[in-house]
N, C-alpha and C positions, 0 to 999 in steps of 0.2 A: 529655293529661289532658282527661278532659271537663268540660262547662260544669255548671253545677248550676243548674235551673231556678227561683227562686223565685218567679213572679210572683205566684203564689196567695198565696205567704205574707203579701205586702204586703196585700194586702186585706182589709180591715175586717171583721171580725166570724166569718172563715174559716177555717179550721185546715187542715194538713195530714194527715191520719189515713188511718191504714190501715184496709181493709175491713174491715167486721165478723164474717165468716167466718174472715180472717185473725188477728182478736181471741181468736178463739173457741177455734180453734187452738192457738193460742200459750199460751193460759189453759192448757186442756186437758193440753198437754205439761208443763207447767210442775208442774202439779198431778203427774200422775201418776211423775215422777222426785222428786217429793216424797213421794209414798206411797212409791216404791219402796226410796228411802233410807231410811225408817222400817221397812220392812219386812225389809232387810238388817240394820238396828242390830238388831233384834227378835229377828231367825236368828241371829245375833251371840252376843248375851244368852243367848238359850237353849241355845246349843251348850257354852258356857263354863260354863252353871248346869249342864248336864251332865256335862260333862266334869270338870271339880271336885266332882261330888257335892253340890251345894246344891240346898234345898231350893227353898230364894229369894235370889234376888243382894240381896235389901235386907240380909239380916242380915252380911253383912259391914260395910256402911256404918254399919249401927246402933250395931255395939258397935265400931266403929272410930274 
């Protein structure tokens, strides 16, 4: 097992953080499997308003 270094941690007023490239990154990815699920539920919706004939999926929930 290896050692975990924290000496940095101990020091006042210091943080440990990842680079800002690697922020930037991670942002990015995070976002874009967030659109992508939204755009899935979206393909979703519409294949089913099709497939069933509606006009608009609201009008089920309306008079339901």
């Amino acid at each position: 097992m290896s050692s975990l270094n924290l000496s940095r941690f101990w020091e006042r007023g210091k943080s440990i953080k990842a680079e800002p490239a690697i922020d930037n990154r991670r942002r990015l990815i995070k976002t874009a499997v967030r659109y992508g699920l939204w755009l899935v539920l979206a393909a979703t919706a519409n294949a089913n308003r099709r497939h069933f004939g509606l006009t608009t999926t609201w009008l089920p929930h309306l008079l339901g």
